[in-house]
C-alpha positions in Angstrom: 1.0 24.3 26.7 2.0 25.2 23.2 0.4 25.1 20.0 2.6 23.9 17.5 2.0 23.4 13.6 2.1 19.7 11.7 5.3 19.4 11.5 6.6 19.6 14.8 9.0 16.6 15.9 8.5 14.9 18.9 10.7 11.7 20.3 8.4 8.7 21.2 9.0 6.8 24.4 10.5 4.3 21.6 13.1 6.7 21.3 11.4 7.4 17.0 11.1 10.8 16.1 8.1 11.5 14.4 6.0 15.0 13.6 2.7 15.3 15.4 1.3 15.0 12.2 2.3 11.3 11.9 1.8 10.8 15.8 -1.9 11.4 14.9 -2.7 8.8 12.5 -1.5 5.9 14.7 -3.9 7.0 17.5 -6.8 4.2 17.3 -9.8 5.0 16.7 -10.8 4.1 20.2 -8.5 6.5 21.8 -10.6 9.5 20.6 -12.9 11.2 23.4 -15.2 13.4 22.8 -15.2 16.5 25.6 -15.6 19.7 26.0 -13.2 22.3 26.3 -15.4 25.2 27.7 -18.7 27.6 26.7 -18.5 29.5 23.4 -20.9 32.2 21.9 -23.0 29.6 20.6 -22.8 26.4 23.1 -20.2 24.0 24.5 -17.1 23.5 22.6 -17.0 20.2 21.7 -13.9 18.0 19.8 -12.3 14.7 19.4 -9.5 14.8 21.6 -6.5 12.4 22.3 -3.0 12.4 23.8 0.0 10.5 23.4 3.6 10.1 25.5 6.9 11.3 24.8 10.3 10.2 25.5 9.9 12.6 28.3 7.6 11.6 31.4 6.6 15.3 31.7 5.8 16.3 28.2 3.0 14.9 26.3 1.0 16.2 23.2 -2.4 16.7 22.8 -4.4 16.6 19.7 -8.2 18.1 19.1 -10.1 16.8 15.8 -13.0 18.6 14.7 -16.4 16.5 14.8 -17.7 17.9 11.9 -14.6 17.7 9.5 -11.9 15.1 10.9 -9.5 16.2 8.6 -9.2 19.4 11.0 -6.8 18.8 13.8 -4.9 20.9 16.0 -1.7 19.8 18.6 -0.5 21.2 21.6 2.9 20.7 23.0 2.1 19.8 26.8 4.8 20.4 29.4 3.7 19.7 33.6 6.0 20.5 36.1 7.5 17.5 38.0 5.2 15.3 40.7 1.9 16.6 39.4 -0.7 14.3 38.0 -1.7 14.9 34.5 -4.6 13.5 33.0 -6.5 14.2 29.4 -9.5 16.4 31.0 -6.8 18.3 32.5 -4.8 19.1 29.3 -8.6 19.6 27.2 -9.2 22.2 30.2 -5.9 23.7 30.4 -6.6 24.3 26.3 -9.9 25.8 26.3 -8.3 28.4 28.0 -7.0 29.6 25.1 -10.2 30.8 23.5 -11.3 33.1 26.7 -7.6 35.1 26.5 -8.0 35.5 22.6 -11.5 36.7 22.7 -10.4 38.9 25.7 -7.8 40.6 23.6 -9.6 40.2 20.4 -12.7 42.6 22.7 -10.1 45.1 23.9 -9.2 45.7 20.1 -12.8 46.2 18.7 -14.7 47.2 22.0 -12.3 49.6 23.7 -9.5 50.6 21.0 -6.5 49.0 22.6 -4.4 48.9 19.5 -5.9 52.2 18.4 -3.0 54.2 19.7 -0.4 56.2 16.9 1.9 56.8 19.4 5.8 56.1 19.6 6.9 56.6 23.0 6.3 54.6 26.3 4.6 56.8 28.1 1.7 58.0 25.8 1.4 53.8 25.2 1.2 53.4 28.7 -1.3 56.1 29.5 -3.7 54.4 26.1 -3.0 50.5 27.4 -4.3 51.6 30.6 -7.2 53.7 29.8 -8.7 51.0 27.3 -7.8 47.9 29.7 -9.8 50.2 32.6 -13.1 50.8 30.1 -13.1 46.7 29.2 -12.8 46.0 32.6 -15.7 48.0 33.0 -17.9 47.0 30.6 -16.8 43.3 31.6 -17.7 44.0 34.9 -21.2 45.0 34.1 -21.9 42.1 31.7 -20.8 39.6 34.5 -22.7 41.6 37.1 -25.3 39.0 39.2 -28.9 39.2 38.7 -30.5 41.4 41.4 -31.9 39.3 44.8 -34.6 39.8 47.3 -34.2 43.4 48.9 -33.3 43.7 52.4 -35.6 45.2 54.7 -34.5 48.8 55.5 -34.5 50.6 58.6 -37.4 53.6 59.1 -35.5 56.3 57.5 -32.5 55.2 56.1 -31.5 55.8 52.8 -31.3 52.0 50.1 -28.2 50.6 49.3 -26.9 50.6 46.1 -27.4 47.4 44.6 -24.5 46.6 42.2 -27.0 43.8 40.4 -27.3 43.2 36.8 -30.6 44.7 35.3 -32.8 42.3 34.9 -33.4 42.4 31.1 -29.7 41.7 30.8 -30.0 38.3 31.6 -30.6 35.4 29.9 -33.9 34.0 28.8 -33.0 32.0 25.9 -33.8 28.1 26.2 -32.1 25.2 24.9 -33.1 21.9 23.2 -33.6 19.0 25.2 -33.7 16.4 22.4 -32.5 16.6 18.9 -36.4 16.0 17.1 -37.8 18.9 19.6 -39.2 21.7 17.6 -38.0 25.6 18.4 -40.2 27.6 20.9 -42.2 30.5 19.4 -39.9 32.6 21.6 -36.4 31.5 21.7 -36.1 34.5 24.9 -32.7 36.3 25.0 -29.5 35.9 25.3 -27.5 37.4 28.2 -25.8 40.8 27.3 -22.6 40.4 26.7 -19.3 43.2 26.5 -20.0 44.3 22.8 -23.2 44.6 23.4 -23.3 46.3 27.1 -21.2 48.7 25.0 -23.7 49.8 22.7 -26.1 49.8 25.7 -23.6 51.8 28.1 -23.7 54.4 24.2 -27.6 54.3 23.9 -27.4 55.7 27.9 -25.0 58.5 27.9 -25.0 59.7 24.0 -27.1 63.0 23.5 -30.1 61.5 21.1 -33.9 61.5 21.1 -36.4 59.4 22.6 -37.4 58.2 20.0 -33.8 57.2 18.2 -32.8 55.8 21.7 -35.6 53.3 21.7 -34.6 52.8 18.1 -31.6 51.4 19.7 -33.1 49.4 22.5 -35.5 47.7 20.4 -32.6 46.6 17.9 -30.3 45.1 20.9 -33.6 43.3 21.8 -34.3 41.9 18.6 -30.1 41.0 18.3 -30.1 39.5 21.7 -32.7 37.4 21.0 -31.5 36.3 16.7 -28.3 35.0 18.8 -30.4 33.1 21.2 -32.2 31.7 18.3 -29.3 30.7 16.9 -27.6 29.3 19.6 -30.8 26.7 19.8 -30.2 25.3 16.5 -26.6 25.1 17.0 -27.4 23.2 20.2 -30.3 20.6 18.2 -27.6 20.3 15.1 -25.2 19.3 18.2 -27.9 16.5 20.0 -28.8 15.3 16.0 -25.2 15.0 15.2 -24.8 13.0 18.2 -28.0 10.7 18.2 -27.1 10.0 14.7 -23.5 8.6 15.8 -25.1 6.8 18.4 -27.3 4.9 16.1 -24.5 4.3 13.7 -22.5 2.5 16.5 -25.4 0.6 17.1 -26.3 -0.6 13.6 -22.6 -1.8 12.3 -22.7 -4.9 14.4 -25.8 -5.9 12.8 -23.9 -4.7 9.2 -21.0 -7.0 10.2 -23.3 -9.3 11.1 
């Protein structure tokens, strides 16, 4: 899968060359489907999506239209390998995977200084790559870490295992709406810690500070944690009104017609 800009030219199965562009204003209107390509910070990922055939029976493009500005679109240059099945939750999923590489290298720049090396030569850029793809593996490892279970019972005498459990005020306590007219909790909870922020805590832990400055910082990644799961509530509600307020206009126009 490619992305490719608006004036890419494809050949229809009518043997017409056209640019994506073009190819996206004859999609009908009933063509569009709204999914889901995956989680973000703040909630699912939703879009208009459609596809359309080539002149090729293996390549197809796909096209994602924002629901809160049409105008916005974005095309992808499909290709699937011969005698596999394709289908248009299996291009919208194959897309979404986009935004979980970017955001991984987009965390190894600002979270562990991957493109912080001045160096020239292969083997000092080797040894830096290396070193900052080991510390993001690490804190990614302890921000996907499972929340702790029962405890095994322990023989008389023996020494506990090491649990490699998440603590438990890492996870997530935030809620979500279920309708789009329910009003916020008083306590929107928390979000669950993610890399940035198991950075700061894994800095908090291991920097030479006072107790008081260190609870300074513990009590601001609180309050942070739970400002994102705050917003992430209203960005789920504005999602549900949006929605129920499509709903009711697909409803009322054959009365308008009427």
């Amino acid at each position: 899968m490619l992305a490719v800009p608006v004036n890419f030219t494809v050949t229809l199965p009518s043997r017409r060359r056209v640019t994506v562009a073009s190819l996206a204003r004859m999609v009908p209107a009933g063509c569009w489907e709204t999914r889901s390509c995956g989680a973000g910070c703040k909630g699912h990922r939703d879009y208009s999506w459609a596809w359309a055939a080539t002149a090729s029976p293996r390549r197809h493009v796909l096209i994602r239209r924002s629901l809160s500005d049409p105008s916005e679109l974005a095309f992808f240059y499909c290709h699937a390998p011969a005698g596999r099945p394709v289908s248009l939750p299996l291009l919208i999923t194959v897309a979404g995977k986009r935004w979980p590489a970017e955001e991984c290298h987009q965390q190894g720049k600002g979270q562990a200084g991957l493109d912080g090396h001045q160096v020239r030569l292969w083997h000092s850029f080797h040894r830096h790559t290396v070193l900052s793809m080991s510390a993001l593996a690490l804190l990614a490892a302890a921000a996907a870490r499972p929340l702790p279970t029962a405890p095994l019972p322990q023989a008389t005498g023996t020494i506990p295992a090491a649990t490699p459990a998440q603590p438990p005020a890492w996870a997530d306590t935030g809620t979500l709406p279920a309708s789009a007219g329910q009003p916020p909790p008083g306590d929107p909870g928390m979000v669950k810690v993610s890399v940035p922020e198991a950075r700061r805590l894994m800095r908090l832990a291991t920097t030479p500070m006072t107790a008081a400055a260190r609870q300074l910082g513990y009590t601001w990644s609180r309050w942070r944690r739970k400002h994102q799961a705050r917003a992430r509530y209203h960005h789920y509600q504005a999602r549900l009104r949006a929605a129920h307020d499509k709903q009711a206009t697909l409803e009322l126009r054959p009365v308008a017609d009427h």
